[in-house]
C-alpha positions in Angstrom: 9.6 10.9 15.3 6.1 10.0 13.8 4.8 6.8 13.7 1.7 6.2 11.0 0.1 3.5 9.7 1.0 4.1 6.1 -1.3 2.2 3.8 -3.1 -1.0 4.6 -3.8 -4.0 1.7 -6.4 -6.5 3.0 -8.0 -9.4 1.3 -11.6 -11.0 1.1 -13.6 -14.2 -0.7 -16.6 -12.3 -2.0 -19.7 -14.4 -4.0 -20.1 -13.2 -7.3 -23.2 -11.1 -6.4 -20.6 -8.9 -4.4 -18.4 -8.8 -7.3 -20.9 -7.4 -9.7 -21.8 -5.1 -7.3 -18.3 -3.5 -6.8 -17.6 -3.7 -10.3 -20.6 -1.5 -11.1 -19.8 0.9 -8.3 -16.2 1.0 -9.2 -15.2 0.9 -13.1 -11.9 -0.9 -13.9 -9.4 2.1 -15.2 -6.8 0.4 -15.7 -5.1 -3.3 -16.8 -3.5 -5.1 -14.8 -1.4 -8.4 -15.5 -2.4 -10.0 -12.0 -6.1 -9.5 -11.9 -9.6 -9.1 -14.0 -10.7 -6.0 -12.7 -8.6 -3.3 -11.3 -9.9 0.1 -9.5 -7.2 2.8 -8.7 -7.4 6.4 -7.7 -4.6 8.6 -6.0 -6.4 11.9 -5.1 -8.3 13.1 -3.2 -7.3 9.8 -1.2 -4.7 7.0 -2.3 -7.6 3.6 -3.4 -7.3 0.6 -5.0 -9.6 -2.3 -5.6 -8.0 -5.3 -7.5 -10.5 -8.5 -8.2 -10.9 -11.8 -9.6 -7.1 -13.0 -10.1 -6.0 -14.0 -13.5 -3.4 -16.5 -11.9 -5.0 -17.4 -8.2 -1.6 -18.9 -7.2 -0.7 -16.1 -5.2 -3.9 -15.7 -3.2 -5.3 -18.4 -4.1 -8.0 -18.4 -1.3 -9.0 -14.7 -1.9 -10.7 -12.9 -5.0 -10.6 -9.5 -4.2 -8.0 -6.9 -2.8 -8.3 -2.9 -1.4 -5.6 -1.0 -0.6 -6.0 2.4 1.1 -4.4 4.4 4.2 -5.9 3.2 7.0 -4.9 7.0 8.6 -7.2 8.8 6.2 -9.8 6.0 4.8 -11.8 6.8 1.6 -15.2 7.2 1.6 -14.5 4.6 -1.4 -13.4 2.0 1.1 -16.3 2.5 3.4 -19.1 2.0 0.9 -17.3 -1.0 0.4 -17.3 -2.1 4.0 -20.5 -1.0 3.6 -21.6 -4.0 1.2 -19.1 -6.3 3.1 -19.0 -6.8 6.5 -15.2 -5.7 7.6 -15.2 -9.1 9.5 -14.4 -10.9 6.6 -11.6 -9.1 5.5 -8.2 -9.7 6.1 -5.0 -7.9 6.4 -2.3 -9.2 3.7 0.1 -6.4 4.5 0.7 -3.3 6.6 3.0 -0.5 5.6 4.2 1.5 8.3 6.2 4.9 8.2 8.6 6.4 10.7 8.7 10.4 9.9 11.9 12.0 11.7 12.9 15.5 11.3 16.7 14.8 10.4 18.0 15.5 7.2 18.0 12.8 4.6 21.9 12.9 3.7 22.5 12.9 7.7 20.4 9.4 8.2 21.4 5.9 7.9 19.7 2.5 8.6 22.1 -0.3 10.2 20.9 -3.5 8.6 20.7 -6.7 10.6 24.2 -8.7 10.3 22.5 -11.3 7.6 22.3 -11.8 3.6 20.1 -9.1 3.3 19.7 -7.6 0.0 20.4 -4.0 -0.4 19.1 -2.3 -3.5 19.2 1.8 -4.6 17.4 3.4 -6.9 18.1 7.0 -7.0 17.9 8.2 -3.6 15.6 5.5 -2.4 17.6 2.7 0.1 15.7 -0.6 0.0 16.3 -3.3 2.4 14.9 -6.7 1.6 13.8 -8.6 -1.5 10.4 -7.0 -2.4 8.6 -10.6 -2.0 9.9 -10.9 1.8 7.7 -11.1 4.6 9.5 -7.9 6.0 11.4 -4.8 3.8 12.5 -1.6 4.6 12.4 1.3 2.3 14.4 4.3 3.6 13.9 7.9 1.3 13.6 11.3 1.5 10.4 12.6 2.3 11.5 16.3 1.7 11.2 15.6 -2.4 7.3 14.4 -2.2 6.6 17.4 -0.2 8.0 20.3 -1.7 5.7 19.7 -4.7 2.5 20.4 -2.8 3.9 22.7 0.2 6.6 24.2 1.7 7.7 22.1 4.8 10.7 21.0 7.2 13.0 18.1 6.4 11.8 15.0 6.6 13.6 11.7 5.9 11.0 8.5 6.0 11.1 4.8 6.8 8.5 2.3 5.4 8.5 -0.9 6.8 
């Protein structure tokens, strides 16, 4: 089994000097119903910059947002950390996958004997509400992959 850190979503108070500046660097491409500005890009590395919250009761003390894989960090991310010292950032939430070499329809996740909820969507298992302060998404890793390579099984936990 591999463990990896999957993706990583961190959270900052930046002055409105720093805002300008990332806006400039990083044009907003798409709208989003949670926040002003929103950066994202998926290749060549998974990115996402998120800032100034229409609604700040959610993160109410912070006004910006990256998300990125912390295995494989942009170059994106680091002319970020760049302008802003990475000490003032802080992490909101960590994804972390568990990669195992059994086939997908031969796996199976015991859930914890509580009222968890339990939701499918295709092939996809999800354990947890998505607001919780822990959820599990099982799935099968062998579909992602055989679109860019030929590979082995691979059945994948997020948590």
């Amino acid at each position: 089994m591999k463990i990896t850190k999957d993706k990583l979503r961190i959270v900052a108070t930046l002055t409105s000097e720093e805002i300008e500046r990332i806006k400039i660097r990083f044009p907003s491409k798409r709208r989003n119903p949670y926040f002003k500005h929103c950066y994202f890009q998926r290749k060549p590395h998974f990115f996402a910059v998120w800032l100034l919250l229409i609604k700040p009761f959610v993160y109410r003390y912070f006004n910006a947002m990256l998300s990125f894989n912390p295995a494989n960090p942009p170059l994106e991310a680091m002319e970020i950390f760049n302008m802003i010292e990475p000490e003032r950032w802080k992490v909101s939430r960590l994804y972390i996958a568990l990669d195992f070499l059994t086939a997908y329809e031969d796996c199976f996740l015991l859930p914890p004997p509580t009222n968890l909820k339990i939701s499918r969507y295709e092939t996809t298992l999800y354990y947890g509400a998505a607001k919780s302060a822990l959820t599990v998404c099982q799935y099968n890793k062998q579909k992602q992959l055989k679109e860019l390579l030929s590979s082995p099984l691979l059945s994948m936990v997020s948590i």
